[in-house]
N, C-alpha and C positions, 0 to 999 in steps of 0.2 A: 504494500500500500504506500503510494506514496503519495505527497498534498500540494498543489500548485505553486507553491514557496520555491520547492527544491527546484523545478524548472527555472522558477524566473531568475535564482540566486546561478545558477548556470550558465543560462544565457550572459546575464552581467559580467561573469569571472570570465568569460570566454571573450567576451569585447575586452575586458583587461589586457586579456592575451594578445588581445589582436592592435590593441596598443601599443604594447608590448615588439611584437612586431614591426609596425612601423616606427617605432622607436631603432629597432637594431637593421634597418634599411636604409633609414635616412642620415644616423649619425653615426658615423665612423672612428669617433673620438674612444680611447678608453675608457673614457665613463663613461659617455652614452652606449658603447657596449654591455658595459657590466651592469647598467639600470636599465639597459632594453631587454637582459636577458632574465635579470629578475623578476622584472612587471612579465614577461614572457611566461619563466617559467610559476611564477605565484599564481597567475590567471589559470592556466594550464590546470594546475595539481588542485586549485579549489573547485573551480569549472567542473572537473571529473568526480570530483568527493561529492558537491553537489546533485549532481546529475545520479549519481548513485546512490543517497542517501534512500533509504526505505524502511518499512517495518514490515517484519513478517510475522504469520502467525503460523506456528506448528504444534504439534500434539505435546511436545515437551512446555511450551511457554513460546514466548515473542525473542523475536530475534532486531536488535534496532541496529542496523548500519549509518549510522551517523557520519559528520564528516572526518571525524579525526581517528573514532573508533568504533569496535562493532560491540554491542552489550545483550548478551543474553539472560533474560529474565524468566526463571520455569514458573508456572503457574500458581505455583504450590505459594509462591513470595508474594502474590499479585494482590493487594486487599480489595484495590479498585481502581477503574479509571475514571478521571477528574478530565471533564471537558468543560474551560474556561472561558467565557466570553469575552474579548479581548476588545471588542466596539461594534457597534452597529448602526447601520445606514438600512433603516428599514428596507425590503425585509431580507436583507442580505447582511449576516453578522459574521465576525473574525474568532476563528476562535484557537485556542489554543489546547494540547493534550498533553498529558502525563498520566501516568502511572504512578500511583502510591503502593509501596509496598508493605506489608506488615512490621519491618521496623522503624515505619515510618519515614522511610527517608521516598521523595518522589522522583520519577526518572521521568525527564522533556521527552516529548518525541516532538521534535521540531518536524521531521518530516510528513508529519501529520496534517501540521497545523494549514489554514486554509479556510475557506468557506463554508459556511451553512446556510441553505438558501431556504427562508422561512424553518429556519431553527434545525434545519434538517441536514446532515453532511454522511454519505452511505459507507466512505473511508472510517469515519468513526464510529459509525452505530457497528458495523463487523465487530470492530474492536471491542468496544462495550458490550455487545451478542456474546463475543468469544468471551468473556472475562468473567460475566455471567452464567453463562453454560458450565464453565470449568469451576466455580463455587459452587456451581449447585450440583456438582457430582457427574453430570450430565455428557462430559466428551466433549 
């Protein structure tokens, strides 16, 4: 599952790169080498993390591929998911997801996060279905 965020934050990091680029086209100099190749390579490696970010769901628990790392979370941990509303512009609201787990501590899924169009988002409700099924014994 992944939430419109992770695209747009892609696309962004990819024009970095492509800055980036013209950056080490146009200026010859060794610094504009060495800062064409890091905007290059920066855009590049978050571009790709973005574009891959997701959450899965398996029979063990969720699996979150985020940008820096991957976290897996087994069912068993999971107390609830907390779907936050972040603003709304009738009747299209932001919302945001985590996971709380039972010692309390809660895990972001940024790649979640995204729209609810009349309070409704189908990425999230899975999540919340799965999270529910698996408290209640259910598979």
């Amino acid at each position: 599952m992944k939430g419109p965020w992770s695209w747009l934050l892609a696309v962004i990091w990819l024009g970095f790169a492509a800055m980036g680029a013209m950056i080490l086209s146009e200026d010859h100099t060794p610094g504009g080498l060495i800062i064409g190749a890091a905007v290059l390579a920066t855009g590049l490696f978050c571009g790709a993390r973005a574009a891959l970010s997701h959450v899965r769901l398996t029979d063990e628990g969720l699996v979150y591929v985020g940008y820096a790392r991957t976290r897996r979370v087994p069912w068993t941990q999971v107390s609830e998911v907390v779907v936050a509303e972040l603003g709304s512009a009738l009747p299209i609201t932001t919302v945001g997801v985590s996971v709380r787990l039972y010692d309390a501590t809660e895990v972001e899924l940024p790649a979640l996060a995204g729209f609810a169009v009349a309070g409704h988002n189908r990425r999230v409700q899975r999540l919340v279905d799965a999270a529910e099924r698996r408290r209640a014994g259910k598979g």
